[in-house]
N, C-alpha and C positions, 0 to 999 in steps of 0.2 A: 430588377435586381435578382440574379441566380443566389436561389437558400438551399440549394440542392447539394449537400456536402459532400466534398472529395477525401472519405477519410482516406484513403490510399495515399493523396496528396499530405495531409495532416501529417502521418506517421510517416511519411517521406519513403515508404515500400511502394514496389514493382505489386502490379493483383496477381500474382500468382506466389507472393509472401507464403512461405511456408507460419503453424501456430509460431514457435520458435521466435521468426524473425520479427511477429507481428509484438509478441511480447517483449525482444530486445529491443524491438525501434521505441515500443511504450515505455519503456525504462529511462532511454534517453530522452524522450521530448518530455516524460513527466517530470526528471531532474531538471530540464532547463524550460521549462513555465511554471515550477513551485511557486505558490506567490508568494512563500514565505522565503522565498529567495530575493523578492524584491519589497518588504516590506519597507516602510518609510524610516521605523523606527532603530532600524542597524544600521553602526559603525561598524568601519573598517572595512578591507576588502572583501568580508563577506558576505555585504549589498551585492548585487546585479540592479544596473541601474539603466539594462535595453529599455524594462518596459517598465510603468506605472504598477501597481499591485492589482486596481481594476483591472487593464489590461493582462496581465498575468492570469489572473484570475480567468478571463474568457477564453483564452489560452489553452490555458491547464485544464475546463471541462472540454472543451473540441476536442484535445487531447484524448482524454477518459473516454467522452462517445464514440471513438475511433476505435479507440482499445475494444469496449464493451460490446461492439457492434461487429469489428472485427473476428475478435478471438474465440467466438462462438459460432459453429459451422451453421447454425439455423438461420440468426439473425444475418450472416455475411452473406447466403447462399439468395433471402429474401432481399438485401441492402445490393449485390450484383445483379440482380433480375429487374430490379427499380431500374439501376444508371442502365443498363442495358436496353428498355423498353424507353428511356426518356432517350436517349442516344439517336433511336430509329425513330424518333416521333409516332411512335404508332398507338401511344394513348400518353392522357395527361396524368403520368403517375405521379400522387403527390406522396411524397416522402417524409413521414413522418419521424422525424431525428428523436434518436433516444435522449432521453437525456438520464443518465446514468450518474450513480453518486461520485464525483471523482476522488473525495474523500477515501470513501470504502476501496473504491479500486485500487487506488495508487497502496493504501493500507496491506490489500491483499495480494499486490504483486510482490510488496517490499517489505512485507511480515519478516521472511529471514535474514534480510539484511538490516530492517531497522532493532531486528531483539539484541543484539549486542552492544547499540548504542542507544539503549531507551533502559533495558532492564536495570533493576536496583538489585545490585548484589550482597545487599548485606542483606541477610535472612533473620531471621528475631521469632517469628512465632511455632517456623517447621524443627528448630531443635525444641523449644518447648512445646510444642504439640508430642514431638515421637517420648520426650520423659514423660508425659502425663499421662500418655496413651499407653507406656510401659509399664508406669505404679500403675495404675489403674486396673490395667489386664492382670496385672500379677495379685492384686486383692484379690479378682473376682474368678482368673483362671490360672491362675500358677505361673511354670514358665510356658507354657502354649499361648495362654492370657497376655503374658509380658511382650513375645513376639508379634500379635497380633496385634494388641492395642498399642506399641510403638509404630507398627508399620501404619496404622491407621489415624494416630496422632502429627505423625508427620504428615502424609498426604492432607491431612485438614489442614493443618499449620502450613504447608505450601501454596494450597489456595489461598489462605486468608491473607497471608505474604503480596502472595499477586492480587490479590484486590477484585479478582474474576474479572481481571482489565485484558484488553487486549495491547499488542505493543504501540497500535497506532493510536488509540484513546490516551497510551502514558507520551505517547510523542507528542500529539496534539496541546498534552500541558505544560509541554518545554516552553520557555521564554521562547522572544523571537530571533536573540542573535546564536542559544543553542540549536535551535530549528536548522537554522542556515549553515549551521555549523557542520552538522549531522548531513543536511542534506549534500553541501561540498565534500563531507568525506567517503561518503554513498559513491559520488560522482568518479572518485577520485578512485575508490577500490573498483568500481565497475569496468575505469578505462586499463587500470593495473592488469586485472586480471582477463583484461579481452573481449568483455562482454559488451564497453562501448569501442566507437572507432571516431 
């Protein structure tokens, strides 16, 4: 049994992929092996129901370890010299596969697309942080005081807002059919806008 992985083959790129196309091809195959796209637990058309969610799920890390392995000139330059030396037979290079968090990755290619379908827009504590940060300053500093402790009550009041979350930790606590949901319209504005084909 060959364990020798073709991530080339995975992301479905030519090895002379520029970074660019290796991160669009990852956009596309991590949208279609999300396992939260084929979880058990959704109705309606927004199940995918090619693969089992295990299966998804094995998927969706070969996916990641492609990316990860890929999109860094160190690890790709060491991962073509592997297939290249296994190729020619002229040693038994054994290839040790990353295994990279696919979580994280997929989180951090998809940070700016999933913040506008994850963030909570109602604000509650950055207007009352910037008033308390306003009295406050203006007791202690006048109005120098006032501008400084509202600009400074807001910015706390914006973190405590965001919860020092990232967008994918707030995505991660969608139910499963917002999940699928999110991720179909990821899908959906990627191919709008050209990014998939």
């Amino acid at each position: 049994m060959d364990t020798f992985p073709n991530y080339y083959a995975i992301l479905d790129i030519p090895e002379f992929a520029t970074t660019e196309e290796i991160r669009e091809a990852y956009k596309r195959k991590a949208l279609d092996t999300h396992p939260d796209r084929f979880a058990s637990n959704l109705q309606g058309s927004t199940k995918n129901t090619e693969l089992s969610q295990e299966e998804a799920k094995l998927h969706f890390q070969r996916v990641a370890d492609a990316y990860y392995v890929l999109s860094d000139e160190g690890r790709r330059k060491n991962y073509d010299q592997a297939r290249a030396s296994r190729r020619k037979q002229e040693a038994s290079t054994l290839w040790q596969s990353s295994r990279a968090d696919p979580n994280q990755i997929f989180g951090n290619v998809f940070e700016d697309l999933l913040r506008p379908e994850v963030e909570n827009h109602r604000w509650f504590y950055t207007p009352i942080g910037a008033v308390s940060g306003a009295c406050l300053g203006f007791i202690f500093g006048n109005l120098p005081g006032l501008v400084l402790g509202a600009f400074a009550g807001k910015k706390l009041g914006a973190i405590r807002d965001a919860k020092g979350m990232s967008v994918y930790d707030a995505y991660s606590r969608l139910n499963g059919s917002h999940k699928a949901a999110i991720l179909a319209a990821l899908a959906t504005k990627l191919v709008s806008s050209g990014h998939l084909n």
